[in-house]
N, C-alpha and C positions, 0 to 999 in steps of 0.2 A: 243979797239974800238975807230975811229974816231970820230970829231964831230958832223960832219953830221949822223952818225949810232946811236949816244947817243941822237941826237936830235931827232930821229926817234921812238928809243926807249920811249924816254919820253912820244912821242904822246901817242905811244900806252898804255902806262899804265893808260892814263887820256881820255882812249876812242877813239881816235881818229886814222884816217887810218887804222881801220881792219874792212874790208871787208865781212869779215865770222859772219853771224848769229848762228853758232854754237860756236860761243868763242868771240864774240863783247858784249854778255851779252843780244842779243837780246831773246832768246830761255829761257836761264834762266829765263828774266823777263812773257814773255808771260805762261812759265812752273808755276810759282808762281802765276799767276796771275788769268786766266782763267778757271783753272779744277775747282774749288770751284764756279763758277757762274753758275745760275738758265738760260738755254736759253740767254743767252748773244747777243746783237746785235752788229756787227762787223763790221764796212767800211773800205773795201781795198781799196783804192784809188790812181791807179800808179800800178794794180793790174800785170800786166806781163801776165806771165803765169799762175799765181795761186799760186805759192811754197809759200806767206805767208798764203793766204788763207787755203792751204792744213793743213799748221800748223795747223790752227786757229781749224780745224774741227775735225783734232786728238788728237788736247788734251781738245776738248771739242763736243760731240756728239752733243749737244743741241742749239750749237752755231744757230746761223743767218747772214749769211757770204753774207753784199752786195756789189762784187767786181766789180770796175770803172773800163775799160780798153779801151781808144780810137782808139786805133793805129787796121788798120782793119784787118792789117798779125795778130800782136800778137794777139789779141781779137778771132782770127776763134780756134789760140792752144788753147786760156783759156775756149771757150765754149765747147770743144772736151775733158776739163779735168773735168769730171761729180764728184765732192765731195758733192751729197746728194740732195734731194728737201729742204734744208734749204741752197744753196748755189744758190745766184740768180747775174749772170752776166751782164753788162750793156756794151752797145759798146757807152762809150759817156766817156766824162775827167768830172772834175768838177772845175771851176772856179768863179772867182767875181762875173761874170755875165753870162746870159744864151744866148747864143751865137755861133758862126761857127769861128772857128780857125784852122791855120796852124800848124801841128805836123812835125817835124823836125826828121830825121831818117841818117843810113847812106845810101850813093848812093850802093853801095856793100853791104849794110847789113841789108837789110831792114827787121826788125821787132828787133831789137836788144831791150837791156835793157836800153839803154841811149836817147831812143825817146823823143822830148823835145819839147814845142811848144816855146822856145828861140831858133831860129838859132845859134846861138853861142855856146849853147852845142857839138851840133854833128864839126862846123868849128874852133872853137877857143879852147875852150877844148879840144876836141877830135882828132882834126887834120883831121877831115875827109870833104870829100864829100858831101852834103846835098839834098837830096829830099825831097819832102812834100805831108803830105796828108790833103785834106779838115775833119775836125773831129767835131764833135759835142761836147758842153759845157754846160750842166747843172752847177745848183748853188747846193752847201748843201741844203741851206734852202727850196727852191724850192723843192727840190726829195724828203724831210723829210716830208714836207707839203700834198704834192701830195700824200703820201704813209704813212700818218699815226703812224710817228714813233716818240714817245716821248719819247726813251730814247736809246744811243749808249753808250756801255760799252768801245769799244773804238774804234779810229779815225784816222787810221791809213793813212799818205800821204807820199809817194816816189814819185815825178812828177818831179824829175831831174829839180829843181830852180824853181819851179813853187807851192809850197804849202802855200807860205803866199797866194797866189789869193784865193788857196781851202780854205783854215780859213777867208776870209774878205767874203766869198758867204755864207757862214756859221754861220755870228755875228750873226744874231738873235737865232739861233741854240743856241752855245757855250754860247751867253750872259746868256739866261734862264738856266743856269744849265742844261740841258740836255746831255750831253757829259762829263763823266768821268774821261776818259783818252784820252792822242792826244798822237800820237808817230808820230814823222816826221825824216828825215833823211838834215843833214843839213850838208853841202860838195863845192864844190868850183863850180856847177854851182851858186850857190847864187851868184856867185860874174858876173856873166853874168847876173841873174836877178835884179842884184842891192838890194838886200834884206841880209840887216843886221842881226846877230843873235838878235841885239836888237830891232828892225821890233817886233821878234817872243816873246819877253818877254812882252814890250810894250802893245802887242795885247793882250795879254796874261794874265792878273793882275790876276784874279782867279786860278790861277795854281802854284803847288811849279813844279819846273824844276829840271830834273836830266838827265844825260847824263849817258849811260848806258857804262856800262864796262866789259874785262871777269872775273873781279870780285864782278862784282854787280852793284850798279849807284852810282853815284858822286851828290850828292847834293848840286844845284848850289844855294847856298843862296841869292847871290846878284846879279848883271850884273858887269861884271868887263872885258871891253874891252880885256885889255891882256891872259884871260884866255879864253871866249868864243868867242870873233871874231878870230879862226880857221877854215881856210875854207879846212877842209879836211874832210872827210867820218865820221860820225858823227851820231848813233841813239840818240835822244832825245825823253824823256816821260814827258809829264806834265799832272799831278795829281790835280784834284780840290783838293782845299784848305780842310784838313778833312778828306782826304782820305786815308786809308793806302794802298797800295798796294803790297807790298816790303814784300817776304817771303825768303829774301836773304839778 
């Protein structure tokens, strides 16, 4: 094995560049986590089509799945995929502030899973083409407010470099204890959004951080540059302080 192949290898032992929710340790951890909860409330956020969502509802019937999906191609598949009257879809993103923003898609491939309100995802990333669609931006805290929700078991955002805005629309949310658990996906559009993983720790002080792996999560005790500023494909869970979660 080369050293680029050993260096590849490394990532992946410590998390990083698998792709797959079935063996990245994402599945594991939602498996352990979930079925034991009373009606659990759930924010997909970057919801796609629904495939975490779907998760969320199979291995928890009781669930309360409120999944975010702006983009208005993907958003018409995720309301055509009916997982229950406790599964309630929104055609809006969530950000800082409550707002009208451009969502970024490819020119050939509109509704894909890399839609991004950074242009630079779909052109510099991706190497592609770019179209836009006008989309609507709710805050966390605002939808929570509006809707009566005092407690998310967890906080799920995939928005391809854009989930620190969903966590700063959210402070008063997160600051109150109300949110559990945050899983975000942390990858090299960050580096188009200019958002540090230490952004997400900073923000974060009520939270122990783990990076999930296919063999469990990584317990990141401290911020340590060389270890977590990795900008490749990355789930991350942070745990209020207190909390166990981890049946792995």
């Amino acid at each position: 094995m080369g050293a680029v192949e050993q260096y590849f290898d490394a990532l992946l032992q410590i998390g990083v560049t698998n792709f797959d929710s079935g063996s990245n340790g994402e599945e594991m951890f939602l498996e352990g986590y979930l079925p034991a909860l009373t009606s659990p409330v759930v924010f997909d956020v970057g919801a796609n089509v629904g495939k975490f969502s779907e998760t969320v509802m199979n291995l928890n019937e009781t669930a309360v799945v409120y999944a975010f999906e702006p983009h208005p191609v993907t958003f018409e598949k995720l309301k055509d995929n009916y997982f229950g009257h406790r599964f309630h879809p929104y055609n809006c993103g969530l950000g800082e502030t409550k707002s009208d923003a451009l969502l970024y898609d490819y020119a050939n491939q509109d509704g894909s899973e890399h839609a991004s309100v950074h242009r630079g995802v779909i052109e510099e990333i991706h190497h592609g083409e770019a179209l836009s669609h006008s989309v609507r931006i709710m805050t966390l805290d605002g939808f929570v407010g509006e809707n009566g929700i005092d407690r998310i078991h967890l906080l799920k955002a995939d928005t391809e470099g854009h989930e620190m805005a969903v966590f700063r629309g959210g402070e008063k949310t997160i600051r109150s204890g109300a949110v559990d658990v945050i899983q975000f996906e942390f990858n090299e559009m960050n580096v188009i959004s200019r958002t540090f993983f230490k952004d997400f720790f900073d923000f974060l002080p009520e939270y122990d951080f783990f990076r999930l792996t296919h063999q469990g999560a990584l317990f990141i005790r401290r911020y340590s540059p060389i270890f977590c500023e990795i900008f490749g494909v990355q789930n991350i869970v942070c745990v209020k302080k207190g909390l166990n979660v981890f049946n792995f």
